[in-house]
C-alpha positions, -999 to +999 in steps of 0.1 A: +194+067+096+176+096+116+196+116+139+179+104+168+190+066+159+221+077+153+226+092+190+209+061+202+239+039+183+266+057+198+254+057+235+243+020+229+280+011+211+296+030+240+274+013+267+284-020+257+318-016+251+321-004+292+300-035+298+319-060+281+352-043+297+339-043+330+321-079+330+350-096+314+367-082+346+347-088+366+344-127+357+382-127+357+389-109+390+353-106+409+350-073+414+338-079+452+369-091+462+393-064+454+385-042+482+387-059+521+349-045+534+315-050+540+308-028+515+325-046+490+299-046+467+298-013+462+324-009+434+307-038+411+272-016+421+290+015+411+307+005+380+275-015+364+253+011+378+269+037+360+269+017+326+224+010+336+222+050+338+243+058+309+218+033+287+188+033+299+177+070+316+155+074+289+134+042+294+134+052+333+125+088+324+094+071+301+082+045+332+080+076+358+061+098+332+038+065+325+036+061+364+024+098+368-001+096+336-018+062+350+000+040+317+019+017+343+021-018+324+037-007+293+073-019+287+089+011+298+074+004+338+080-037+328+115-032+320+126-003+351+106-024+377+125-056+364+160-037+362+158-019+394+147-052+412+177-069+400+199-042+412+180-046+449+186-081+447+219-074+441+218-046+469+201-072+493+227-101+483+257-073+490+244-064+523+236-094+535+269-112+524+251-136+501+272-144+461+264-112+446+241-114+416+217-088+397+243-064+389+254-080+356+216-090+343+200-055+356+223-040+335+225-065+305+184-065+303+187-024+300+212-028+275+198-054+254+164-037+257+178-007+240+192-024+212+158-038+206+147-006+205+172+004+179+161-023+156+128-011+157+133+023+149+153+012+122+131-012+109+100+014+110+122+039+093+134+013+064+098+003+059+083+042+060+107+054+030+087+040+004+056+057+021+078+087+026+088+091-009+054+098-020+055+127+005+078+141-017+055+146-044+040+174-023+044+206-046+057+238-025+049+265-049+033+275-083+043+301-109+011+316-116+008+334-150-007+366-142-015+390-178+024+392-186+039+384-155+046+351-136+038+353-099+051+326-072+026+316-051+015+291-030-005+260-046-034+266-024-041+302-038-043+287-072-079+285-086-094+266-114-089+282-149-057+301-137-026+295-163+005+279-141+045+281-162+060+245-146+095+250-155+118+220-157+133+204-130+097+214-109+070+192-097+032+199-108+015+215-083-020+210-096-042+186-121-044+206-155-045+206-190-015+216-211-023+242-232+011+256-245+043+237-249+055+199-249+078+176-222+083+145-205+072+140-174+085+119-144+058+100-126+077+071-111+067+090-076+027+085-084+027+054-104+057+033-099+063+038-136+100+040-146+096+055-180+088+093-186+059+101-201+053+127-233+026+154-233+014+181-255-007+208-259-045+191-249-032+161-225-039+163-188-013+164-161-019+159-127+002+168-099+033+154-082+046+144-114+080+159-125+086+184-152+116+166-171+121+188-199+102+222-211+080+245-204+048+241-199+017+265-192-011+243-176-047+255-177-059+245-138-086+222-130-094+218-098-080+232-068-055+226-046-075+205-018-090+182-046-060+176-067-047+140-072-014+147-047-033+158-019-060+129-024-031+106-026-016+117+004-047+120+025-049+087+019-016+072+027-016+093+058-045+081+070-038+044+059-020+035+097-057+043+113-075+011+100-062-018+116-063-056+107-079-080+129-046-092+135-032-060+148-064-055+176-064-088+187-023-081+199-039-047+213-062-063+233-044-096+239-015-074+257-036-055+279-050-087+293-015-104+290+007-079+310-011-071+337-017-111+342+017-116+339+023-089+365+006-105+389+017-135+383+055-129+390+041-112+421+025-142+433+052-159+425+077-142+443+054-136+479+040-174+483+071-195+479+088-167+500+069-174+528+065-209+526+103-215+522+117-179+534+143-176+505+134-145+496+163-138+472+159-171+452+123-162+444+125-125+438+154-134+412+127-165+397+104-132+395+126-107+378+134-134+354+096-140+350+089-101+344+116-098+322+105-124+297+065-114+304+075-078+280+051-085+252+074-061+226+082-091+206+046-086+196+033-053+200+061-042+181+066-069+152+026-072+144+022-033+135+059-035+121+047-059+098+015-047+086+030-012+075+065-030+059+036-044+037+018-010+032+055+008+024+061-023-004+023-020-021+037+017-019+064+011-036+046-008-060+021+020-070-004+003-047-019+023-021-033+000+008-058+021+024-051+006+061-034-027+068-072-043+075-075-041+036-043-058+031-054-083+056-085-090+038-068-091-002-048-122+013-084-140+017-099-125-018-109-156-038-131-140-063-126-107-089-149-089-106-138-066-132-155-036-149-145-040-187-141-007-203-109+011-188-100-016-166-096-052-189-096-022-221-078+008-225-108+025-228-101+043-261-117+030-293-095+017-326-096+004-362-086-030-360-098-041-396-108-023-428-119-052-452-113-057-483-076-042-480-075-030-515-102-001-510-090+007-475-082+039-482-110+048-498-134+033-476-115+058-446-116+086-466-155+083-473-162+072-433-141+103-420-165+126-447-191+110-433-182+113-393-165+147-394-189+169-371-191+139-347-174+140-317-186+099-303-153+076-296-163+057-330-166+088-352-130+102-335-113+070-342-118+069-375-108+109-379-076+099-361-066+069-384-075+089-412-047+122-404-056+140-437-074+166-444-115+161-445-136+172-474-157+193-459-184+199-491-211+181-483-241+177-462-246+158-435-276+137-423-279+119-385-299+090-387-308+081-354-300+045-344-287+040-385-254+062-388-252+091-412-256+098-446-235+126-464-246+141-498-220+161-521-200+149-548-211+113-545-237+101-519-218+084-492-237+057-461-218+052-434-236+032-401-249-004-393-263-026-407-297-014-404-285+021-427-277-007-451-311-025-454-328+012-451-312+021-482-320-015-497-282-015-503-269-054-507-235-060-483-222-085-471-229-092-431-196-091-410-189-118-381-165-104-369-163-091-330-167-055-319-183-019-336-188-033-374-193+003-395-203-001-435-196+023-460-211+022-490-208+051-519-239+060-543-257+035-526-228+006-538-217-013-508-180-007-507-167-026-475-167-021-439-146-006-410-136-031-374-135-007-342-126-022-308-116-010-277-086-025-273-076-048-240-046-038-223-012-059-227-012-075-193-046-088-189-043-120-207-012-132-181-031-117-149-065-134-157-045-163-160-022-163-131-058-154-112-076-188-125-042-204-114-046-194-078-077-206-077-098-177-076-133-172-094-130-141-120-155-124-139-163-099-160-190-071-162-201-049-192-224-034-211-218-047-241-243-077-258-232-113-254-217-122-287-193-093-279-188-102-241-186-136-250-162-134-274-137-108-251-143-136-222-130-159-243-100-142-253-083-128-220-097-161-206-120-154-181-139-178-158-175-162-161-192-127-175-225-111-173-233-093-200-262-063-213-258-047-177-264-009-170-247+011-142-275+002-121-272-035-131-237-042-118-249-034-081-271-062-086-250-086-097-221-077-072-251-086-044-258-120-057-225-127-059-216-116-023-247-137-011-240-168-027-203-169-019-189-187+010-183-174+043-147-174+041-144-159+008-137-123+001-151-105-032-127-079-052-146-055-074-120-040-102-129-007-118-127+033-129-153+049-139-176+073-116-207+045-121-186+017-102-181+039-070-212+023-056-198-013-065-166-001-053-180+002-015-203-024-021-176-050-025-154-065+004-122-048-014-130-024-042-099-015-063-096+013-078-077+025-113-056+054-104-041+068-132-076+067-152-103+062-129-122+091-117-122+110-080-157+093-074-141+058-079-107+060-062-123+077-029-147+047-030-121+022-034-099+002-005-074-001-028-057+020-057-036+008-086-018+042-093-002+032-129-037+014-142-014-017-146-032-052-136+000-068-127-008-050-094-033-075-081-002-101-086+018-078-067-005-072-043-020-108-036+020-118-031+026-085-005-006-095+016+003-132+014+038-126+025+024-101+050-002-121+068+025-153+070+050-131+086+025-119+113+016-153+123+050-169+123+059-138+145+032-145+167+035-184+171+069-178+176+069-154+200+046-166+222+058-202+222+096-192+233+081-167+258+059-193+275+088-215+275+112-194+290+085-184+318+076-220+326+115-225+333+116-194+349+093-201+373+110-234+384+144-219+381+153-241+355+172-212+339+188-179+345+177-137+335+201-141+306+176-163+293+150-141+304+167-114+281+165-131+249+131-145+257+125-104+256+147-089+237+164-116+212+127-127+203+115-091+195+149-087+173+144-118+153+102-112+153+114-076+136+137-085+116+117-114+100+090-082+097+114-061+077+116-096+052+083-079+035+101-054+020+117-077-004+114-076-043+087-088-056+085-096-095 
C-alpha cells in the first residue's frame, strides 16, 4: 500500500467513524430538535458538513480545477454538484421548515465515493506490481574493466567490446558474452523462470538477469539503448497506449453518456417543478438521478481490467504489447508456427548411430572427417564426440556430397550421393531427419541420425490448441518427408513445407484471405526472417529468450522464457479478461439504468442512488482484480 492510499485510509476510517457516530444520533435523537430555533438545522448542517469537508475537499478541490480547465462532466464536477445540491436541499428544507433531508446522503455519497476511490487505487496498484517488478530489472551501474582497474560507471557510457566485472548479488547491466569466469544466473524477473541458470566462458548473458554466484567479466555487445532490458521496458511502458476496442468504446460512450445524463436530471428537475411547484421533491428525484448517472463503474473497471490482464501475462513472462492485442488473442482461432527455434530448440543432435556395435568408431571417423567445419551438423557430431580429433589427414569439401578425409585410412563422410560417387554399396536409411554415412577405405561402415530436436512442451500445447478448436500449422524449410513426419509427431493440424523466407509471407497472405471474418491469425516465431510475417499477421508472437531484436520488435506479443505453454496461459488471461470486461459492463449498466428509472419516479431514495454509483464501481473493480488469479 502507497503512502498516498494509506493517508486516504485513515481520513476515510476517521470520516466514517464521525459519520456513523453522528447519524446513529441523529436517527435516535433528531438532531433538529435539540435546540428550540429557526435555525435548528444548523447543528445537523454543521456536524455532517464538517464530516463532507474532512472527506471529500480533495474531490471539491479536483471539480473547481476541472471547472477552470473546461473538463466539467467528469466525476469529480458529477459528484460536488450532486453533494452540494443535497446539502441546499437540505439548506432549503431547514429554512423553509420542511423534514430536513440531504444532510445525511450529501455526506454519505462523498464518503462512499471516496472509498470507491480507495478500491481503485488499490486495485491499480495490486495489478501494476507484476508490471512493476520488471522495472526492477533496470541496472543502475556497471563496473567497467579499464587496463587493471575497475571503474563504476553508468550503463549508458558503456560501449560495445568494453569488458564489465558483474559481481554477485548485481544485476547485468548489458547483453554480453562471458568471457572469464562461471555462475548462475537469476532470470525469474525476465522470463518467469524459477530455476537459475548456469553459464560459462562463451554463453551470452543479457541484462536484467541476476548474478547469483561469481564473478564474471562480460565482453559487451551492444549498447545500452539496444540491450534486451531497455527493449523490454520500452515496451511494457508503452503497452497502456494501445487500447482495445472495448476500452474506446467506454471512452466515447461516456462522453456522450454524462453529458446526456446531465441534462436529463436537469430537465427533470425544472418541468415537473413548474408543472406541480414542488421544487424540493424533484430537485431531490434529480440529485438522486446525478448521483447514479457517474459512469466510474465503467470508466474505471474497463481500463482496470485490461491492465490486471497485462500485469498477469507479465507475470507470466508474457509481455502484452497494449491491452488491444490481448483483446484480439481471445478471438485467435488459427496458429502458425515457424519450426526451427520455435516447435525445435533450434540446436542440432545425434539421435541414432546404427549399427550400435561400431558406434564409436563410426564418431570417431565422422568427427576426423568434420573437424575444420563449423555448420550445426559438423559441430554436433564434434560435441558428441568430446575427445581429442586426429588431426593428420587431409581434407576434401565436396560440394553438395560431404567430405572426404585422406590419412591413415581413406575416410567418406556425407549423403547419400558421396556414397554412390564413390560407387560404395550402403544400405539406404528411412529414417527422419540429417542421415550422414560413413564409410572407411571406401567400406560402408554405418551411418549417423542428426535432428533438431522439438522442445518438451510442444506435443501437449499443439494438442490443447486442436482441443480448443483452433486451426494450427506448421511452416518450414525443410522437404515433405521430413515436415511430414515432425507434423505427425507433435500432432499438428496442417504444414507447408520446401518454403524460403520469402515463401512464408506468402502463405501467411493466403491464409489471412481465406479465413473468416471473425477469425484472427497468430504467426509463432524467432528468427530475423519472420519479422515481416510477424507484422503481417493479426498477432505476431514473438520468442524472447531466443529470437532476435528484428523479431520481438515486430511482434504484438513476446514469450520471454521461449516456453509454448505461454499461448495456454495467454489464451486463458485474454479469455478471462475479455469476460470480465463484459460482465462489468452488462452489469453496470443494467443496475445503473435501473436505479435511474426509479429515480426518476421516486420509487427509491439517494442511498440507492449511492450504491447504483459507488457499490457498482466496487463490485465492477473488484470482479476486475479476479484476473490476477493463478493460472496453471
Amino acid at each position: 500500500m502507497t503512502r498516498k492510499q494509506k493517508k486516504l485510509l485513515i481520513r476515510i476510517i476517521i470520516a466514517l467513524v464521525l459519520f456513523i457516530i453522528v447519524f446513529t444520533v441523529d436517527k435516535i435523537v433528531d438532531l433538529n430538535t435539540l435546540i428550540n430555533s429557526k435555525y435548528s438545522w444548523f447543528l445537523p448542517f454543521f456536524l455532517y458538513f464538517f464530516i463532507y469537508l474532512l472527506i471529500g475537499y480533495d474531490v471539491l478541490k479536483k471539480a473547481i480545477l476541472g471547472i477552470i480547465h473546461g473538463q466539467l462532466l467528469d466525476e469529480n464536477f458529477l459528484m460536488a454538484v450532486a453533494t452540494i445540491g443535497a446539502f441546499s436541499l437540505g439548506i432549503y428544507c431547514g429554512i423553509s421548515g420542511k423534514e430536513l433531508e440531504g444532510f445525511d446522503e450529501g455526506c454519505a455519497v462523498l464518503l462512499f465515493y471516496q472509498v470507491g476511490e480507495w478500491f481503485q487505487s488499490y486495485a491499480v496498484s495490486k495489478s501494476r506490481k507484476s508490471i512493476s517488478s520488471l522495472m526492477d530489472i533496470r541496472p543502475d551501474k556497471a563496473n567497467l574493466v579499464k587496463e587493471y582497474n575497475i571503474i563504476e560507471v553508468s550503463p549508458e557510457e558503456v560501449s560495445e567490446g568494453d569488458i564489465i566485472l558483474v559481481k554477485p548479488g548485481e544485476k547485468i547491466p548489458l547483453d554480453g558474452i562471458v568471457t572469464k569466469g562461471c555462475t548462475s544466473l537469476d532470470t525469474k524477473a525476465l522470463t518467469g523462470e524459477s530455476l537459475p541458470r548456469d553459464v560459462k566462458v562463451g554463453d551470452e548473458v543479457i541484462s536484467g538477469t541476476l548474478n547469483l554466484s561469481s564473478d564474471i567479466y562480460v565482453e559487451v555487445t551492444t549498447s545500452f539503448y539496444e540491450s534486451t532490458v531497455s527493449k523490454i521496458l520500452e515496451l511494457v511502458e508503452n503497452a497502456s497506449s494501445n487500447k482495445s476496442k472495448a476500452e474506446n468504446f467506454i471512452t466515447k460512450f461516456a462522453r456522450i453518456y454524462t453529458p446526456t445524463v446531465v441534462i436529463m436530471a436537469l430537465l427533470l428537475c425544472l418541468i415537473p417543478s413548474f408543472i406541480t411547484g414542488e421544487w424540493s421533491t424533484w430537485i431531490y428525484r434529480s440529485l438522486c438521478f446525478l448521483v447514479v448517472s457517474c459512469p466510474c463503474a465503467l470508466v474505471i473497471s474497463i481500463p482496470l481490467s485490461f491492465f490486471a490482464g497485462i500485469g498477469a501475462s507479465s507475470r507470466h513472462g508474457l509481455l502484452v504489447k497494449g491491452s488491444n492485442y490481448l483483446e484480439a488473442f481471445n478471438k485467435s482461432k488459427i496458429f502458425v508456427f515457424d519450426k526451427t527455434g520455435t516447435l525445435t530448440k533450434g540446436n542440432f543432435k545425434i539421435t541414432k548411430i546404427y549399427p550400435e556395435n561400431k558406434k564409436d568408431e563410426i564418431l570417431r571417423l565422422a568427427a576426423i572427417a568434420e573437424n575444420n567445419s563449423n555448420h550445426p551438423i559438423a559441430l554436433s557430431i564434434k560435441n558428441e564426440y568430446k575427445n581429442e580429433i586426429d588431426t593428420n589427414y587431409a581434407l576434401t569439401n565436396l560440394a553438395g556430397m560431404g567430405i572426404v578425409a585422406k590419412g591413415e585410412n581413406d575416410i567418406y563422410c556425407g549423403n547419400d550421393k558421396l556414397m554412390d560417387e564413390y560407387h560404395i554399396k550402403y544400405e539406404k536409411s528411412n529414417d527422419f531427419g540429417t542421415i550422414i554415412y560413413v564409410a572407411k577405405d571406401l567400406e560402408y561402415l554405418g551411418y549417423i541420425l542428426i535432428q533438431d530436436e522439438i522442445k518438451e512442451e510442444v506435443k501437449d500445447v499443439i494438442s490443447a490448441l486442436n482441443k480448443m478448436g483452433n486451426k494450427t500449422i506448421m511452416l518450414t524449410g525443410d522437404n515433405e518427408s521430413i515436415a511430414k513426419n515432425i507434423a505427425s509427431e507433435i500432432g499438428i493440424s496442417e504444414y507447408r513445407a520446401n518454403l524460403l523466407p520469402n515463401n512464408k509471407v506468402n502463405e501467411v497472405e493466403k491464409l489471412l484471405n481465406n479465413k473468416d471474418k471473425n477469425e484472427l491469425l497468430c504467426f509463432v516465431g524467432d528468427g530475423i526472417n519472420d519479422a515481416p510475417v510477424l507484422m503481417r499477421s493479426d498477432i505476431g508472437i514473438a520468442m524472447g529468450g531466443v529470437g532476435s531484436d528484428a523479431a520481438i520488435e515486430a511482434s504484438d506479443i513476446v514469450i520471454m522464457d521461449d516456453n509454448l505453454n505461454g499461448l495456454l496461459i495467454g489464451k486463458k488471461i485474454a479469455r478471462k479478461t475479455m469476460r470480465i470486461v463484459f460482465e462489468n459492463i452488462i452489469f453496470a449498466l443494467l443496475v445503473k439504468f435501473t436505479i435511474l428509472i426509479l429515480s426518476a419516479f421516486g420509487i427509491t431514495n439517494m442511498w440507492l442512488a449511492v450504491f447504483g454509483d459507488v457499490g457498482v464501481a466496487i463490485i465492477a473493480i473488484l470482479n476486475a482484480i479476479r484476473v490476477n488469479s493463478k493460472y496453471n
